[in-house]
PyMOL Python script that loads the backbone (N, CA, C, O; Angstrom):
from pymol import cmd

cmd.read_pdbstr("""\
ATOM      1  N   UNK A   1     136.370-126.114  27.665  1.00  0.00           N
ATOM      2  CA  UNK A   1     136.043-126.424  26.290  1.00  0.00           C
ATOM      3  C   UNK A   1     136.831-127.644  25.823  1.00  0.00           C
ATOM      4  O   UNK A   1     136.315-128.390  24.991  1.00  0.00           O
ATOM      5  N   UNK A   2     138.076-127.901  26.317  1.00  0.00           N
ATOM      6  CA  UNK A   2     138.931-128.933  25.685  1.00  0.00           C
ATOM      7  C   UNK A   2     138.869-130.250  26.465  1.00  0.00           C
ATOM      8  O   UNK A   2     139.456-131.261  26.079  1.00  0.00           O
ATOM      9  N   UNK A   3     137.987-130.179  27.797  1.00  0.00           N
ATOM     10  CA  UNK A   3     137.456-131.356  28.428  1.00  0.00           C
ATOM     11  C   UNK A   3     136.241-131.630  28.088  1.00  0.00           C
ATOM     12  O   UNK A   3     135.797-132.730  28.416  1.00  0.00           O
ATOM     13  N   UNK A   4     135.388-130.682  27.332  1.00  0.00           N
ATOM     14  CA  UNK A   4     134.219-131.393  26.610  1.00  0.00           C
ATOM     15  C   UNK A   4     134.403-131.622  25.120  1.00  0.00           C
ATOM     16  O   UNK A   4     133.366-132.075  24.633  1.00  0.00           O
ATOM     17  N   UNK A   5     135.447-131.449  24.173  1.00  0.00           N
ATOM     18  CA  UNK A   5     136.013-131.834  23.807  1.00  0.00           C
ATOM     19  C   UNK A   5     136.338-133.321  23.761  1.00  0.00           C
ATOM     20  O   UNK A   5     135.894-134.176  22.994  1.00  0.00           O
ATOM     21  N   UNK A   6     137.431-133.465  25.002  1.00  0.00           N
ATOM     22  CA  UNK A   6     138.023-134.357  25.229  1.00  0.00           C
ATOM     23  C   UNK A   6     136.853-135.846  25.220  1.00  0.00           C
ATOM     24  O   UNK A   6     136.902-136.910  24.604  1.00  0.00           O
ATOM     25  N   UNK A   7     135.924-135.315  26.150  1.00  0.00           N
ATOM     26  CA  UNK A   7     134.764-136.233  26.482  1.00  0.00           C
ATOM     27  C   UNK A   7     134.045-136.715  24.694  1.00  0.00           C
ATOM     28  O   UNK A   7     134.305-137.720  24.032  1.00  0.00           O
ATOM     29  N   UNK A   8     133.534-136.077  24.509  1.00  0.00           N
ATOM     30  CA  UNK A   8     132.901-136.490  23.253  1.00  0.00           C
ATOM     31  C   UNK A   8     133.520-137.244  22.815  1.00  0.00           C
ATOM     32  O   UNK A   8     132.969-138.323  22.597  1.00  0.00           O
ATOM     33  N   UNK A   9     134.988-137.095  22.450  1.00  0.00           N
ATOM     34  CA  UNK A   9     135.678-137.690  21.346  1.00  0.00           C
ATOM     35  C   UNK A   9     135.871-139.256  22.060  1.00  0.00           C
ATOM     36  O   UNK A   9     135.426-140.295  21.573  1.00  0.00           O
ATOM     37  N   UNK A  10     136.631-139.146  23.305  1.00  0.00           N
ATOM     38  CA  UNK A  10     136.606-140.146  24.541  1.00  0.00           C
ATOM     39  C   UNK A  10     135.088-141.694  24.130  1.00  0.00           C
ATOM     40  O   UNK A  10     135.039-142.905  23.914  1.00  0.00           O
ATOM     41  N   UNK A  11     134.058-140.369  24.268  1.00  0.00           N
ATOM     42  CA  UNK A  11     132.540-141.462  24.771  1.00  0.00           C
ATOM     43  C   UNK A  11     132.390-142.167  23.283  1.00  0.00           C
ATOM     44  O   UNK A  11     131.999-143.320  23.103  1.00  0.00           O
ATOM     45  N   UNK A  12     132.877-141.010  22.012  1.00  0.00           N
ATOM     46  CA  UNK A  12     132.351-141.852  20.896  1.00  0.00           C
ATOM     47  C   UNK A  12     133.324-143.080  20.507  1.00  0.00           C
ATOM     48  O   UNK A  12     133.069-144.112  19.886  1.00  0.00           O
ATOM     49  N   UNK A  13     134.270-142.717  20.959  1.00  0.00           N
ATOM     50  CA  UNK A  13     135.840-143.919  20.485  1.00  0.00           C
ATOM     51  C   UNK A  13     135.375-145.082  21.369  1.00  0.00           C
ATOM     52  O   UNK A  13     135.498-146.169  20.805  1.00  0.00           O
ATOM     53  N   UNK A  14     134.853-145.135  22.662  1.00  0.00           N
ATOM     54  CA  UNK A  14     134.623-146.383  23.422  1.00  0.00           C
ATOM     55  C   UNK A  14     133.250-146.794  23.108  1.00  0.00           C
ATOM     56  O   UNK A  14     133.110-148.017  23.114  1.00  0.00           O
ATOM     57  N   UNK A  15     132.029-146.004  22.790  1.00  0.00           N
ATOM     58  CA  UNK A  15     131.005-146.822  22.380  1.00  0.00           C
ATOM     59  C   UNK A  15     131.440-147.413  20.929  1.00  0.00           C
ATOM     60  O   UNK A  15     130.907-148.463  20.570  1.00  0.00           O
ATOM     61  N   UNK A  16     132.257-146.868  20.199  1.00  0.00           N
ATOM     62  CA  UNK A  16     131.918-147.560  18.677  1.00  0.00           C
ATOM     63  C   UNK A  16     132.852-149.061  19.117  1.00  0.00           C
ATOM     64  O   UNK A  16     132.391-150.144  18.756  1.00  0.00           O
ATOM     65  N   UNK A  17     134.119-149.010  19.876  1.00  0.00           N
ATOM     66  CA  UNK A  17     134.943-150.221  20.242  1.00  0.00           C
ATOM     67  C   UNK A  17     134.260-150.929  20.454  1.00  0.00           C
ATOM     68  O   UNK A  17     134.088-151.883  19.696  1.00  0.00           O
ATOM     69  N   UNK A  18     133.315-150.704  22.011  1.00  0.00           N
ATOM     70  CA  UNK A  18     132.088-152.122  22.586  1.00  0.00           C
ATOM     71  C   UNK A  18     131.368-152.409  21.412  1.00  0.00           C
ATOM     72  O   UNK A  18     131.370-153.495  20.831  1.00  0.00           O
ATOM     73  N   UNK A  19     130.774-151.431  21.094  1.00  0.00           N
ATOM     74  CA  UNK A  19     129.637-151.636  19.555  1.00  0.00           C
ATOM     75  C   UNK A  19     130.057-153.227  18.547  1.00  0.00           C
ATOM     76  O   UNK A  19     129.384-154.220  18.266  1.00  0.00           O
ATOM     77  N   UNK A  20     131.679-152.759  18.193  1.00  0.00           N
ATOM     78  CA  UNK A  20     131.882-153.315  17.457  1.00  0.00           C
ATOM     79  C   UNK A  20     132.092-154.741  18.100  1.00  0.00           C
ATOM     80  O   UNK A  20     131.418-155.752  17.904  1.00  0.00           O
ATOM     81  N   UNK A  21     133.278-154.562  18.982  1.00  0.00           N
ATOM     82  CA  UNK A  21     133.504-156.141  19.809  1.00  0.00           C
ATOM     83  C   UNK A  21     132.337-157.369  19.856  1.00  0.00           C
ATOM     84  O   UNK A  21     132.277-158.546  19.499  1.00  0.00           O
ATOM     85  N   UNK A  22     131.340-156.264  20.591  1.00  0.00           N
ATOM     86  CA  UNK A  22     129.996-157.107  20.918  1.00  0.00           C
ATOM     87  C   UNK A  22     129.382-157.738  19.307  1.00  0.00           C
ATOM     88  O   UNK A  22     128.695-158.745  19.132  1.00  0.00           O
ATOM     89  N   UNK A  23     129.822-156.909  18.421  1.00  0.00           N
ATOM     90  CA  UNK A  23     129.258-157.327  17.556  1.00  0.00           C
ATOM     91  C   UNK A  23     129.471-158.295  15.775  1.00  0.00           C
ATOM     92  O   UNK A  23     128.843-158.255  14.718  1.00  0.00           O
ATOM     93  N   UNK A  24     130.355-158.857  16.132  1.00  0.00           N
ATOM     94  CA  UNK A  24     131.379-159.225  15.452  1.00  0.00           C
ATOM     95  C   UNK A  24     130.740-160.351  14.709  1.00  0.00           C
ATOM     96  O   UNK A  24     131.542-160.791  13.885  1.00  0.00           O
ATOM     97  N   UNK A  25     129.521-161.026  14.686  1.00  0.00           N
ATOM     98  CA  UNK A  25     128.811-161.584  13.719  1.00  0.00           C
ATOM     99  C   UNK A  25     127.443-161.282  13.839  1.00  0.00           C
ATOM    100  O   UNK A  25     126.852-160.850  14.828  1.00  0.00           O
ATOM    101  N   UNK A  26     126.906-161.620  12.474  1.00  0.00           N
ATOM    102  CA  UNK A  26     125.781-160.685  11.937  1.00  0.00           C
ATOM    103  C   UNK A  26     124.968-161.532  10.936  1.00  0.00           C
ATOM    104  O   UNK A  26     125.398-162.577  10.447  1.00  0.00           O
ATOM    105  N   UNK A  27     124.002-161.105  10.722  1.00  0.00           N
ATOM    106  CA  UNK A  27     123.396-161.714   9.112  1.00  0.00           C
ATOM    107  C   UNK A  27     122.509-160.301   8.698  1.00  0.00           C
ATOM    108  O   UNK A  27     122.806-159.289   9.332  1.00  0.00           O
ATOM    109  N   UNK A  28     121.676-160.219   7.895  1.00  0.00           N
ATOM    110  CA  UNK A  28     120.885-159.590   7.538  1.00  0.00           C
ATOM    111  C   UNK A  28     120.222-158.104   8.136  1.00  0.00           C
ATOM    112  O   UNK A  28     119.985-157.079   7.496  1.00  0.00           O
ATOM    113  N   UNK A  29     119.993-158.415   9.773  1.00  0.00           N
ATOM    114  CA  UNK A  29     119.260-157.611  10.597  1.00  0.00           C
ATOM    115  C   UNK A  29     120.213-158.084  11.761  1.00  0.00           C
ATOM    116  O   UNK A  29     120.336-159.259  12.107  1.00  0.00           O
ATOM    117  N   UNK A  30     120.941-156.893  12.376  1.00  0.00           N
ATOM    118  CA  UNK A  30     122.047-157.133  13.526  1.00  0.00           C
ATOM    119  C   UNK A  30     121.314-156.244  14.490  1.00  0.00           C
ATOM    120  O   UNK A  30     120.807-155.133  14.333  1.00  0.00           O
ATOM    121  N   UNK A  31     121.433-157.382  15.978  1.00  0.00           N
ATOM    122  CA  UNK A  31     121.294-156.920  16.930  1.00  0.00           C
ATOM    123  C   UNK A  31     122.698-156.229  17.374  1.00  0.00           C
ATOM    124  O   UNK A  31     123.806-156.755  17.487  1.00  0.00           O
ATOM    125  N   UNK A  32     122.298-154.887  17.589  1.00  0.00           N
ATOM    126  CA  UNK A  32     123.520-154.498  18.640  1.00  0.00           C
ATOM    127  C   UNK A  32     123.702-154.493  20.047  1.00  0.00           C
ATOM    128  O   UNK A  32     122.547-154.579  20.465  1.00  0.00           O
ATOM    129  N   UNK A  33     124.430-154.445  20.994  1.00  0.00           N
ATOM    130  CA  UNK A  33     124.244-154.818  21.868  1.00  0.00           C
ATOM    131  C   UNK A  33     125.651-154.306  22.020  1.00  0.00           C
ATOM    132  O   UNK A  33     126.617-154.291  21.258  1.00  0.00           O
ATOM    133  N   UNK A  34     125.341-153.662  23.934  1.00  0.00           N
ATOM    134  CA  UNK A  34     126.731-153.114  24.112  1.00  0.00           C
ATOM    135  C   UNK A  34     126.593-153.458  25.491  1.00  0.00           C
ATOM    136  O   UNK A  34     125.484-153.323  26.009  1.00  0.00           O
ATOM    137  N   UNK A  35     127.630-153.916  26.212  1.00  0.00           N
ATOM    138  CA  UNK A  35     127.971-154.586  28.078  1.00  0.00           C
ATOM    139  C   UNK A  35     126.776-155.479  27.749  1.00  0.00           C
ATOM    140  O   UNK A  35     125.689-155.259  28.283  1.00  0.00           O
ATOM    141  N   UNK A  36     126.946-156.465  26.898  1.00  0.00           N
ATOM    142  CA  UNK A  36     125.531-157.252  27.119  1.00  0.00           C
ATOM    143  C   UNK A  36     124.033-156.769  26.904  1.00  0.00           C
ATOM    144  O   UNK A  36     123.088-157.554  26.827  1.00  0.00           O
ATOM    145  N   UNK A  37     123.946-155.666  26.835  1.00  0.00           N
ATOM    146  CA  UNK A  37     122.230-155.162  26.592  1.00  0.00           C
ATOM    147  C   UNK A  37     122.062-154.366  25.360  1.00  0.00           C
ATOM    148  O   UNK A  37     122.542-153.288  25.008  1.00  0.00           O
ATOM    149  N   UNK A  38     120.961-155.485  24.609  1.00  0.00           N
ATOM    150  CA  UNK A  38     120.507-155.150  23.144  1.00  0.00           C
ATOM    151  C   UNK A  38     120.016-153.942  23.058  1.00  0.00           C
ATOM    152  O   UNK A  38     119.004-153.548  23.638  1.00  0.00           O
ATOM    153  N   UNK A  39     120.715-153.314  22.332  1.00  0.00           N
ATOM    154  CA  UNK A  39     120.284-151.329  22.000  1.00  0.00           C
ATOM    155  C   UNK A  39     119.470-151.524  21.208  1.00  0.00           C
ATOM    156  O   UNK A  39     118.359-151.827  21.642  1.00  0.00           O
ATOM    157  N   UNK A  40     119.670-151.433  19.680  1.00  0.00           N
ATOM    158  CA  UNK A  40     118.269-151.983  18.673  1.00  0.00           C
ATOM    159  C   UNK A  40     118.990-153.498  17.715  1.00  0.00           C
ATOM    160  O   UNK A  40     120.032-154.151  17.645  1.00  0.00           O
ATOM    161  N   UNK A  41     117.834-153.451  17.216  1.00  0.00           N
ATOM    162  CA  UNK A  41     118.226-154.506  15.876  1.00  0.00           C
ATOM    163  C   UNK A  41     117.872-153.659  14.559  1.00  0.00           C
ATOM    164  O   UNK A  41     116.815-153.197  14.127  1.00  0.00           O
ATOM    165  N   UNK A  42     119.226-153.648  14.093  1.00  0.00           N
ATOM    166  CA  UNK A  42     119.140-152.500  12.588  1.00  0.00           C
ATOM    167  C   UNK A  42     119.608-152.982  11.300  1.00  0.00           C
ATOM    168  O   UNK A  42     120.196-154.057  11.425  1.00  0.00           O
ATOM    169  N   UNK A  43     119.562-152.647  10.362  1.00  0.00           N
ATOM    170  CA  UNK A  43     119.267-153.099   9.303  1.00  0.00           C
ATOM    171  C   UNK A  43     121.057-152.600   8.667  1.00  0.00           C
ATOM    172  O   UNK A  43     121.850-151.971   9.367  1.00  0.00           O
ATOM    173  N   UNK A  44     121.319-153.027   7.377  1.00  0.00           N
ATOM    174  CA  UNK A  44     122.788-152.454   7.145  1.00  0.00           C
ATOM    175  C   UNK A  44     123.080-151.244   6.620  1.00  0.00           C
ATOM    176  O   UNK A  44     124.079-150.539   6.478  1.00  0.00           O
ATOM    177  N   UNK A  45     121.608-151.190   6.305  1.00  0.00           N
ATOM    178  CA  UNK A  45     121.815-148.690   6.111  1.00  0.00           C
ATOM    179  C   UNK A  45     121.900-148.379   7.273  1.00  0.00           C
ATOM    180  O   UNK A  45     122.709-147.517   7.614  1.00  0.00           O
ATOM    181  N   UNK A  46     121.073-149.013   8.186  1.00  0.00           N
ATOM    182  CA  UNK A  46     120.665-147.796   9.630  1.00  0.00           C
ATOM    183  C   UNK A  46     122.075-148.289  10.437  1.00  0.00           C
ATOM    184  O   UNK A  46     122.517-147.470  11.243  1.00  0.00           O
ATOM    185  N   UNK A  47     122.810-149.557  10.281  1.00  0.00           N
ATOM    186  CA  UNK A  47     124.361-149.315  10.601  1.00  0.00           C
ATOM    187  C   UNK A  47     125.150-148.224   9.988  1.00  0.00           C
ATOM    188  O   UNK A  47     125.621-147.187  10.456  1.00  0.00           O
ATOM    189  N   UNK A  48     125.159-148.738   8.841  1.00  0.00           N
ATOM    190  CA  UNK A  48     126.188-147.929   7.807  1.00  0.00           C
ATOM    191  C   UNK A  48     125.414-145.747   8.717  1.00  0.00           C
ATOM    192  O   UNK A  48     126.320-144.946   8.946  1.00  0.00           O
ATOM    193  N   UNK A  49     124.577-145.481   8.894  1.00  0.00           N
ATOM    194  CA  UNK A  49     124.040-144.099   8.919  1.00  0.00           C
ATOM    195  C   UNK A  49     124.610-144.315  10.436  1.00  0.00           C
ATOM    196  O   UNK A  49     125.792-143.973  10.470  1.00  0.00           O
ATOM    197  N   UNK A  50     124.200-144.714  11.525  1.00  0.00           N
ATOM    198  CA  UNK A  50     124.814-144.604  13.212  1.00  0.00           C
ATOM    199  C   UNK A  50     126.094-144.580  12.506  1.00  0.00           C
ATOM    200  O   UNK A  50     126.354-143.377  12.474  1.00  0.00           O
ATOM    201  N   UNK A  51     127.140-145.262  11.864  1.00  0.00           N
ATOM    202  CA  UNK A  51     128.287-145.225  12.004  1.00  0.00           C
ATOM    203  C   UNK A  51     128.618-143.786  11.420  1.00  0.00           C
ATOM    204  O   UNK A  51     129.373-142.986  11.971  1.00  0.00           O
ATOM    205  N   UNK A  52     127.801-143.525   9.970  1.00  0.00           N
ATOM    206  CA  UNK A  52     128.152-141.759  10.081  1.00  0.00           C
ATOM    207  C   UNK A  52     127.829-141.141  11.188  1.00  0.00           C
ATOM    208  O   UNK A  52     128.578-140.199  11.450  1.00  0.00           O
ATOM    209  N   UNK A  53     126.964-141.338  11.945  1.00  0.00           N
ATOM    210  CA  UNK A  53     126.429-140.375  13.110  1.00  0.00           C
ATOM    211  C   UNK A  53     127.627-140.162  14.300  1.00  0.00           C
ATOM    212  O   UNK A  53     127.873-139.160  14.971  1.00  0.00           O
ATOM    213  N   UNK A  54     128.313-141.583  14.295  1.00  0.00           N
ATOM    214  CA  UNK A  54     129.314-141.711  15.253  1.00  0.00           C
ATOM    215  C   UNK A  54     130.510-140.713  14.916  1.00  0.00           C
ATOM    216  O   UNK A  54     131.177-139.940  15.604  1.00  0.00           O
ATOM    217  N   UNK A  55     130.501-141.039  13.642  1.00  0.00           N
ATOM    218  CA  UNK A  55     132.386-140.086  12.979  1.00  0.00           C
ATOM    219  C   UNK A  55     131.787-139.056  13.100  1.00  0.00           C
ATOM    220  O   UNK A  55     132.550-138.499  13.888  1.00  0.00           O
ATOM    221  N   UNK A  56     130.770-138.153  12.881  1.00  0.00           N
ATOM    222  CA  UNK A  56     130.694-137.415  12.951  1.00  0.00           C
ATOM    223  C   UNK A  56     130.520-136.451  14.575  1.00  0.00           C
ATOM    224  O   UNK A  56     130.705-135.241  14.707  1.00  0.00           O
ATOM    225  N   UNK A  57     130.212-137.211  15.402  1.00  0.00           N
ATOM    226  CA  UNK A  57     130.241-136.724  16.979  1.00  0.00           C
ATOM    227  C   UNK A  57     132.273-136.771  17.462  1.00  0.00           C
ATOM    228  O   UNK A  57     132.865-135.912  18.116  1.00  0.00           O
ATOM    229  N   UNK A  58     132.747-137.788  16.985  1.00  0.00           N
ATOM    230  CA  UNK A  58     133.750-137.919  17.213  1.00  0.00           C
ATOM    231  C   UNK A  58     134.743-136.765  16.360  1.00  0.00           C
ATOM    232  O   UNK A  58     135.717-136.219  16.879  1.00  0.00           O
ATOM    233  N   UNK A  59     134.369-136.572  15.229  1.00  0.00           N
ATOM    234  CA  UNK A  59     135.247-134.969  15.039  1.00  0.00           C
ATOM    235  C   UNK A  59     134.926-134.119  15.639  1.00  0.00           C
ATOM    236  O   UNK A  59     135.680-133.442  16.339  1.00  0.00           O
ATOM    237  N   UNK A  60     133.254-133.892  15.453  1.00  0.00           N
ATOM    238  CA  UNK A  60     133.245-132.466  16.868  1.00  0.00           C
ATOM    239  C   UNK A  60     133.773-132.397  18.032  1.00  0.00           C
ATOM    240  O   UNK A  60     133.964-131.252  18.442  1.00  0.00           O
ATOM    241  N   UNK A  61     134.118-133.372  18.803  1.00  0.00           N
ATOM    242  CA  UNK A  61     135.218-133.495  20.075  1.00  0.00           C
ATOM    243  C   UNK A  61     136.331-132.975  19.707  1.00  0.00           C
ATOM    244  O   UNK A  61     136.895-131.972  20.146  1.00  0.00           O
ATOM    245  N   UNK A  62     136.712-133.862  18.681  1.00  0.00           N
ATOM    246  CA  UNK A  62     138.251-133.733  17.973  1.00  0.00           C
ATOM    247  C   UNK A  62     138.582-131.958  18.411  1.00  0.00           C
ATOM    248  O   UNK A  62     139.283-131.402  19.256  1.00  0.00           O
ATOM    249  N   UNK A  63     137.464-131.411  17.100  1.00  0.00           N
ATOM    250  CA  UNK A  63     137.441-130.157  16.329  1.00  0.00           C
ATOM    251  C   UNK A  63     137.771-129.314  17.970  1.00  0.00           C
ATOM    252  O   UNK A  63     138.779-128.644  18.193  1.00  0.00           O
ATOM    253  N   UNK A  64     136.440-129.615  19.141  1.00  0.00           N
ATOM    254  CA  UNK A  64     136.606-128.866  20.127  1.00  0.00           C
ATOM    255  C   UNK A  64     137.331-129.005  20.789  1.00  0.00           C
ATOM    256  O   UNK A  64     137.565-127.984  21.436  1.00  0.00           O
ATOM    257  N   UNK A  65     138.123-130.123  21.121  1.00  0.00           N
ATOM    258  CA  UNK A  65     139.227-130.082  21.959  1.00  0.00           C
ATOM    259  C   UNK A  65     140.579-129.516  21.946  1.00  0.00           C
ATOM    260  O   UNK A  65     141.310-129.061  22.826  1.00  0.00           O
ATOM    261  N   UNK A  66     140.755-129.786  19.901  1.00  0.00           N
ATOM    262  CA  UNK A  66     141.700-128.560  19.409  1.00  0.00           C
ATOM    263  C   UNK A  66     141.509-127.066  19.516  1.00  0.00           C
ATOM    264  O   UNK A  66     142.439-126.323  19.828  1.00  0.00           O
ATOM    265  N   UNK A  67     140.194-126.605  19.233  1.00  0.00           N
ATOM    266  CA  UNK A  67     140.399-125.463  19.039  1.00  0.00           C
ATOM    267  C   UNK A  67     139.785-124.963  20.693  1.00  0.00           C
ATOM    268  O   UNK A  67     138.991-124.024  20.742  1.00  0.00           O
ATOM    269  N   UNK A  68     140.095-125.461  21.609  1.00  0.00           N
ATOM    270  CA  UNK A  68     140.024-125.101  22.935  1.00  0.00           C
ATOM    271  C   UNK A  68     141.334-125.014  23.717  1.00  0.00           C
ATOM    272  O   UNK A  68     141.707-124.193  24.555  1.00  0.00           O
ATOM    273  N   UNK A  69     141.847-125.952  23.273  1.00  0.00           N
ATOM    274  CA  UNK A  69     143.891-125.765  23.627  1.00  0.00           C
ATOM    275  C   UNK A  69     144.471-124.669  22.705  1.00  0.00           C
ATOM    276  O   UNK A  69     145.405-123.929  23.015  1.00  0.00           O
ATOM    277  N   UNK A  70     143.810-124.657  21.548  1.00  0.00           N
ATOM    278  CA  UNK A  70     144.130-123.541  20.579  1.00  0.00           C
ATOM    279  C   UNK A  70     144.128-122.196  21.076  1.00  0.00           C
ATOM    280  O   UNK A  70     145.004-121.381  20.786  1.00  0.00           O
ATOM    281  N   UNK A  71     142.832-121.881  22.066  1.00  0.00           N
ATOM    282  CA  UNK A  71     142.598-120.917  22.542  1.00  0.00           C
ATOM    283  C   UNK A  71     142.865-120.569  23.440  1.00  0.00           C
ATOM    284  O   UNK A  71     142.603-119.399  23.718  1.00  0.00           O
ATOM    285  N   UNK A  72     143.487-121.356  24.310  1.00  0.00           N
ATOM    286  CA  UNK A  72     143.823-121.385  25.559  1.00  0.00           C
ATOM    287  C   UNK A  72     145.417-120.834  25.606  1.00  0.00           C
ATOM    288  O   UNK A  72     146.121-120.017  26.199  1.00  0.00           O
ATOM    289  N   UNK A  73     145.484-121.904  24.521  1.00  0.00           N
ATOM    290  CA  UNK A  73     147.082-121.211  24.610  1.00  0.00           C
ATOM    291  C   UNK A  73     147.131-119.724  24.209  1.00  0.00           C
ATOM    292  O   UNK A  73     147.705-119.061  25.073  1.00  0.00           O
ATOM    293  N   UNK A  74     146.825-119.210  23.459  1.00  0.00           N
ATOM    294  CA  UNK A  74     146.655-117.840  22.425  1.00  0.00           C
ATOM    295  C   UNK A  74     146.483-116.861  23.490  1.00  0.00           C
ATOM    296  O   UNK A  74     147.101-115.807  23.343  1.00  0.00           O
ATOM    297  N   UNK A  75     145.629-117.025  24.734  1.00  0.00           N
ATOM    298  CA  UNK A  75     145.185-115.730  25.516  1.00  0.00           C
ATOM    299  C   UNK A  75     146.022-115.938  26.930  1.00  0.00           C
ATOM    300  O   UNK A  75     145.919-115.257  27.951  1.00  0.00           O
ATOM    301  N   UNK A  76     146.924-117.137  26.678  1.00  0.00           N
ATOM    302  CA  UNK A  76     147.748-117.358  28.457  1.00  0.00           C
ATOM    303  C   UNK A  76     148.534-116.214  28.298  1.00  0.00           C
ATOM    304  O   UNK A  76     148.717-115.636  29.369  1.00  0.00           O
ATOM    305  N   UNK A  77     149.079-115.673  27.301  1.00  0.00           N
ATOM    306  CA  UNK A  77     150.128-114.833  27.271  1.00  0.00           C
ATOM    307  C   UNK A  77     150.044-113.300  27.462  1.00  0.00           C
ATOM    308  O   UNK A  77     150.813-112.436  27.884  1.00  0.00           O
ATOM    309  N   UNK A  78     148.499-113.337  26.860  1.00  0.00           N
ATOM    310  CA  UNK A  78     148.222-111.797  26.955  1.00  0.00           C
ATOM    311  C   UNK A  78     147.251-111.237  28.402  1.00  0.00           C
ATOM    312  O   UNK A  78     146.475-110.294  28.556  1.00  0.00           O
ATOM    313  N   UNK A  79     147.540-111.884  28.941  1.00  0.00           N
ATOM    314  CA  UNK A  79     146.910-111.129  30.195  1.00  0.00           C
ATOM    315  C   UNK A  79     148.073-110.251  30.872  1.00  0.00           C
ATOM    316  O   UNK A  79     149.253-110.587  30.769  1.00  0.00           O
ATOM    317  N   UNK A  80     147.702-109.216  31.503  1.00  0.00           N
ATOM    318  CA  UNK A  80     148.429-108.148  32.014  1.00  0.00           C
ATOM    319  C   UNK A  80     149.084-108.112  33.089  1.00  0.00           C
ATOM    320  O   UNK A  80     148.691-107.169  33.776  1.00  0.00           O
ATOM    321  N   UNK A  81     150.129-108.853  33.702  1.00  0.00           N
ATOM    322  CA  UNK A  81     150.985-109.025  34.962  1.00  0.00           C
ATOM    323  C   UNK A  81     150.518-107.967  36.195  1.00  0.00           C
ATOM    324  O   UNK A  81     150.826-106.778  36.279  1.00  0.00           O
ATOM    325  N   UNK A  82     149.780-108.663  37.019  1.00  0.00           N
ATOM    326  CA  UNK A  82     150.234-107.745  38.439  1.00  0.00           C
ATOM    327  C   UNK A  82     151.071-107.779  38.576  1.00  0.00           C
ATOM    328  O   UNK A  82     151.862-108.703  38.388  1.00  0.00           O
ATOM    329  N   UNK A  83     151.358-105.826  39.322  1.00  0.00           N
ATOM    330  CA  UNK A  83     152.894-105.679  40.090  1.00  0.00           C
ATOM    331  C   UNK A  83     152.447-105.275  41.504  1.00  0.00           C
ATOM    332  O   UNK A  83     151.413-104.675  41.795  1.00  0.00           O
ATOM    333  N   UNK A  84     153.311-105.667  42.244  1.00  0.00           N
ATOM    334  CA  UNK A  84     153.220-104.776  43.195  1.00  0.00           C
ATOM    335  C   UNK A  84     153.905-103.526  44.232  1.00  0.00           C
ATOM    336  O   UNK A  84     155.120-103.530  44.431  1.00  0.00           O
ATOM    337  N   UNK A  85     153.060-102.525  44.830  1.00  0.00           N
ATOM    338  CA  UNK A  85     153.672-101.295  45.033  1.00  0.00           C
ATOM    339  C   UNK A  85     154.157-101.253  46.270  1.00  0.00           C
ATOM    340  O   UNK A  85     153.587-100.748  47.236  1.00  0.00           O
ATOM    341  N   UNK A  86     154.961-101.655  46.263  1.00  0.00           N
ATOM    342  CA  UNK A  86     155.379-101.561  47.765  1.00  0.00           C
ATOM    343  C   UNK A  86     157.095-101.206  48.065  1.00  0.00           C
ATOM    344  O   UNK A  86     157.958-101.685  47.331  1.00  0.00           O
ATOM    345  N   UNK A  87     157.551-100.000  49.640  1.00  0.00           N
ATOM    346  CA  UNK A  87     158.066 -99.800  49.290  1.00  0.00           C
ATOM    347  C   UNK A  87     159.445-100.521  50.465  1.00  0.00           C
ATOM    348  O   UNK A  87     158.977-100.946  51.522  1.00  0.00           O
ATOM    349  N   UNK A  88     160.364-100.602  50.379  1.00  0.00           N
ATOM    350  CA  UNK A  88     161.997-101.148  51.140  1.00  0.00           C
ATOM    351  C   UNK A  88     161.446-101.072  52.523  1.00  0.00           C
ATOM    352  O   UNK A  88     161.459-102.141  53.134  1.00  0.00           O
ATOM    353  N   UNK A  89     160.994-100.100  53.105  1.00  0.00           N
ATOM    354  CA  UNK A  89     160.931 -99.629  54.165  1.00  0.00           C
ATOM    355  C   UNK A  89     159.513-100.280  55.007  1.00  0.00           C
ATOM    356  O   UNK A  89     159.521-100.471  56.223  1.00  0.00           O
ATOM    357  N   UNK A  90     158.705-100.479  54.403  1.00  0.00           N
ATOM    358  CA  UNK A  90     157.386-101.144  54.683  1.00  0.00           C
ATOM    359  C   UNK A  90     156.629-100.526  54.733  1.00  0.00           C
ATOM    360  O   UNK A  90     155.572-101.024  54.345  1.00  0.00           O
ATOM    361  N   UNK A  91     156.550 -98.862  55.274  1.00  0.00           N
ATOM    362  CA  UNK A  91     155.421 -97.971  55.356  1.00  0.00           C
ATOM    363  C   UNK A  91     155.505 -97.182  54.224  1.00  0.00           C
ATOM    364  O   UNK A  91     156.637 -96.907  53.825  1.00  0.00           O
ATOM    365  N   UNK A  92     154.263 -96.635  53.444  1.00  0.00           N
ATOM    366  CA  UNK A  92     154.641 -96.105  51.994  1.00  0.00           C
ATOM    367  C   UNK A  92     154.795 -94.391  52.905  1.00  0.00           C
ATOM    368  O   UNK A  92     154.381 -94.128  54.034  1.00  0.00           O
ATOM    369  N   UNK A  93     155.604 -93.372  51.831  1.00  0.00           N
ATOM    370  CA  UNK A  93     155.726 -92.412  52.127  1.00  0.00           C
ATOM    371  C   UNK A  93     157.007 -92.144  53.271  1.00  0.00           C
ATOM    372  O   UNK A  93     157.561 -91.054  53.418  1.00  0.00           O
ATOM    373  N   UNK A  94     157.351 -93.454  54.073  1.00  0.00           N
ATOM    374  CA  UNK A  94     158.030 -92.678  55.003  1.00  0.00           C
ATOM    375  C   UNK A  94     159.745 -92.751  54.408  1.00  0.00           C
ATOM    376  O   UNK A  94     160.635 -92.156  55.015  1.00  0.00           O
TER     377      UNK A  94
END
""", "prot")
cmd.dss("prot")
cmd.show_as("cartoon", "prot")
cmd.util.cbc("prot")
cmd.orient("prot")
């Protein structure tokens, strides 16, 4: 859970970086374009809305990666120790 987590938060932080790098002048209607290849040409709502779309994928990582270490930690403790029965001598009973 806290490596898919991890991933989401990971994929959305490096596409919005290229996103932006690549895209650093603009007029009216911006092509985006990420490693060189034009994704769409969008308008400055349908930016402004992908960029909510982005924060918002990027907390759900966040959210899951915390509350997967959260959980992880919480149940390491309560599992029930094997013992084992064995006795000095090596054969039981004798």
């Amino acid at each position: 859970m806290r490596f898919i987590g991890l991933l989401l938060f990971a994929g959305a932080a490096a596409f919005t970086a290229l996103a932006i790098a690549g895209n650093l002048s603009g007029g009216p209607e911006y092509t985006v374009s990420v490693l060189n290849h034009d994704i769409a040409t969008m308008s400055g709502l349908a930016l402004f809305s992908s960029g909510l779309a982005l924060a918002l994928i990027f907390c759900v990582g966040l959210v899951i990666m915390v509350s997967g270490a959260a959980h992880n930690g919480r149940h390491r403790g309560s599992r029930p120790r094997r013992t084992r029965n064995t006795t000095l001598g090596g054969t039981p009973g004798s």
